[in-house]
Each structure stands twice: as C-alpha cells, then as structure tokens.
C-alpha positions in Angstrom: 12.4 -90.7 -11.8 10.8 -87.8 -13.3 6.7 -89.6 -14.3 4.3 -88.0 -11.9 2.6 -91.0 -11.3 5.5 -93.2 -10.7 7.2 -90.5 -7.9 3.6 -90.3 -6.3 3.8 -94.1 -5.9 7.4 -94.1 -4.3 6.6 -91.2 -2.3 3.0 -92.7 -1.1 5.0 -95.4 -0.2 6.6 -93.3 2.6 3.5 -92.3 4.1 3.7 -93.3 8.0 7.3 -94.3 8.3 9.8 -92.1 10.2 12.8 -90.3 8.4 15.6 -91.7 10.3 18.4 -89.1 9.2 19.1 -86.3 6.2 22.3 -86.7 4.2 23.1 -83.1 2.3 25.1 -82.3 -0.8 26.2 -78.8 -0.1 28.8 -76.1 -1.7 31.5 -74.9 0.4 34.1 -72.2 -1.2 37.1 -71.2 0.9 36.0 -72.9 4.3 32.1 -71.5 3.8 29.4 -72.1 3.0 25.8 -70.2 1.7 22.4 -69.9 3.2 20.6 -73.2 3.9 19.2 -72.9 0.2 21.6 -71.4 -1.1 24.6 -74.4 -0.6 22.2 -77.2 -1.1 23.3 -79.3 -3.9 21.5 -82.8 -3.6 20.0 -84.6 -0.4 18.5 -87.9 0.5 16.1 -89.0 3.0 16.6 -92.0 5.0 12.8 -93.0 6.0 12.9 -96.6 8.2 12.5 -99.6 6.1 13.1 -97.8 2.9 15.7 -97.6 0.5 17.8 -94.2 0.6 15.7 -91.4 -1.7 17.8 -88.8 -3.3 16.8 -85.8 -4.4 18.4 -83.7 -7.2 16.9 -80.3 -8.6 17.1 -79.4 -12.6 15.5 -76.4 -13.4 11.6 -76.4 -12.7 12.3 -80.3 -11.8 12.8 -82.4 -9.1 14.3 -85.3 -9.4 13.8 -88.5 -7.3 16.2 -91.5 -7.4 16.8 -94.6 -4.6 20.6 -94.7 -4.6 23.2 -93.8 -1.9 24.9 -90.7 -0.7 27.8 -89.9 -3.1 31.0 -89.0 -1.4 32.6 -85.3 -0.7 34.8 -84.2 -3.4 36.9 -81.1 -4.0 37.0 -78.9 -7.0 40.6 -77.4 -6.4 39.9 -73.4 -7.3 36.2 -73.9 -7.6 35.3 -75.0 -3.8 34.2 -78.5 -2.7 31.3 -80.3 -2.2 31.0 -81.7 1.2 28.3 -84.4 2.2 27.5 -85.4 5.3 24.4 -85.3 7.8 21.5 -82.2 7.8 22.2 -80.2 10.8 20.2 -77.6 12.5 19.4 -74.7 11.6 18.9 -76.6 8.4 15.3 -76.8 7.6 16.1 -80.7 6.4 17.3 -81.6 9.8 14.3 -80.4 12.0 12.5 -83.3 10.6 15.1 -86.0 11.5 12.8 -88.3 13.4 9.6 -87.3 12.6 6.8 -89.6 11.1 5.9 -88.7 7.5 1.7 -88.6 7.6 1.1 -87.5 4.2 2.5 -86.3 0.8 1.6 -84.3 -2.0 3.4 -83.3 -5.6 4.0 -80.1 -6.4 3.5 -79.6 -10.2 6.9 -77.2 -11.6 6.4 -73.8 -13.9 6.8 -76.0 -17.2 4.2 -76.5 -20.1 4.1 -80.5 -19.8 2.9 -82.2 -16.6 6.2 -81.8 -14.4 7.3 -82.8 -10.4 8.7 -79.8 -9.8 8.7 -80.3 -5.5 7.1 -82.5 -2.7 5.1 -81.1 0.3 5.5 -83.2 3.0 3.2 -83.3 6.0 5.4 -84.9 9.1 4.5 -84.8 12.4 4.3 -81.5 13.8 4.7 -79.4 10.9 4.9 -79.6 6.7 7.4 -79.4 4.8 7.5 -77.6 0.9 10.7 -78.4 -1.1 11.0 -77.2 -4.7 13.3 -77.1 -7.4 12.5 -73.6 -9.3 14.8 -71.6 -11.8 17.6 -74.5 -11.1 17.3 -73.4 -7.1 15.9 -74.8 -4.0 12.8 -73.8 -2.5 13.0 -74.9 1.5 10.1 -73.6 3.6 8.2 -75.0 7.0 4.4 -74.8 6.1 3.0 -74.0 2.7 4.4 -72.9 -0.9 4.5 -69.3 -0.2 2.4 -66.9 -1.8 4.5 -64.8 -4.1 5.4 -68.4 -5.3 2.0 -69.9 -6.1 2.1 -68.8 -10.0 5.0 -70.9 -10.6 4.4 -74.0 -8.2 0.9 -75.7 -7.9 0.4 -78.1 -5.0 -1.1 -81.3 -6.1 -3.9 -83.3 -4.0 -2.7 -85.7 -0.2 -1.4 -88.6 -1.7 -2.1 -91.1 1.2 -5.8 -88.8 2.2 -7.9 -91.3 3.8 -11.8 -91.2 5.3 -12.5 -91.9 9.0 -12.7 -95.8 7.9 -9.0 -95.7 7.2 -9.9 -96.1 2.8 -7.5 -94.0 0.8 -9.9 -91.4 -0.6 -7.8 -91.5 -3.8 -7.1 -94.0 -6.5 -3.8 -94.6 -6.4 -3.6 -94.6 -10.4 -4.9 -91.6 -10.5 -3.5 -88.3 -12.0 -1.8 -87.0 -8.7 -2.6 -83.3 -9.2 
C-alpha cells in the first residue's frame, strides 16, 4: 500500500490497541548476523484485533501490506534469511506489549508525495521507523537531526481535543 492517505487510514486504525508481538525478516551470513538495522529485512506488527501489518522498505519507501510472516529460507553461498520473533536489544521488541496512542507518516526524500516511515507514539516512548537510501532507519524518540532534510514528519494522525474529537479530518492530506 504505498497512497498516503490510504496507509494513514490503516495505521489510524491502530491507534489505542496493543502490539501483541514483532515478527522480523533478518539477514544471517555464516551463523551472524548485522546490527539491529543493519540485518532487518521485512517485519510485521501484530497489534490485538488486527490483521498482521508487514512492513517492507524500497528505497525512500515504506511499504505497508496485511499479510502473514513469510517463512525462513536459505540462500546456499549467499546467507539465509531467518524469521522469527523481535528480541531484545532489538529496538522492535521493546514495544512488544505496549499500547499504540498515536501515529504519524513520515513523508520519504522523493519529489512526489511519498510514505517514506511511521512514527509511532506507544506507551512510554515513540518510535521512528524509516526506509531511506533502500535502508532502515530504527530510533526510540524522534527522526534525528542530521536526518530531518530527507525525512519530514507528518501531523498525529489520531490527535484529539480534551472532548475526545479527532482534531483532524480523517480525509485529510496527512502531512
């Protein structure tokens, strides 16, 4: 799913549940692996009453897409790619059980209007993924600075006033 206003509909309608587990897609090459973003190939987030969201980076874009783990396979010479559950020290897996309480798009380093990443506000603590230059951006907190010329954080998705009203139309432009 790659229309801004599409993913900010799918991803508003994660606001409040809790993400239940972290599945990961990661490189391994002779019994290793890389960093945290580094070996991150795909993931999906399991959020309670949902269906599974996968998430795929392609250059400056993220992709989103309900559908199921894929299995592990093994690339002979090349490596393998294992998948299985996020676990810590993984940034992903610090979040495992955590309520989602609000969402924002991150807008990619392209010329046309672009999902490039997803902040995620849980509870205790936000979340910035990104998919930039075909490689994952992971951080706790905000899109860093020296990163902020090539990923622009969009408006809270599910923002509402002390009257619990979303404070935004939901067809709105989501940046």
């Amino acid at each position: 799913m790659d229309d801004p206003l599409a993913v900010a509909g799918l991803v508003r309608d994660l606001i409040g549940r809790r993400l239940l587990a972290v599945t990961e897609a990661r490189y391994w090459y002779e019994g290793q692996r890389g960093g945290d973003a580094a070996s991150l190939l795909d993931f999906w987030l399991h959020f309670e009453g949902r269906p599974t969201l996968m998430a795929h980076g392609c250059g400056e874009h993220l992709r989103l897409e309900l559908t199921d783990p894929y299995p592990s396979y093994d690339m002979q010479e090349d490596g393998e790619t294992r998948v299985g559950p996020a676990r810590e020290p993984d940034l992903l897996a610090t979040f495992v059980g955590r309520r989602l309480l609000d969402a924002s798009l991150v807008r990619g380093y392209t010329t046309v209007p672009s999902v490039g990443g997803l902040r995620l506000r849980f509870e205790r603590g936000d979340l910035m993924v990104a998919s930039l230059a075909d490689q994952w951006v992971l951080r706790h907190g905000p899109v860093p600075t020296d990163l902020r010329q090539y990923l622009a954080v969009g408006s809270w998705l599910g923002a509402e006033d002390d009257g619990g009203r979303p404070t935004r139309n939901p067809k709105a432009d989501p940046w």
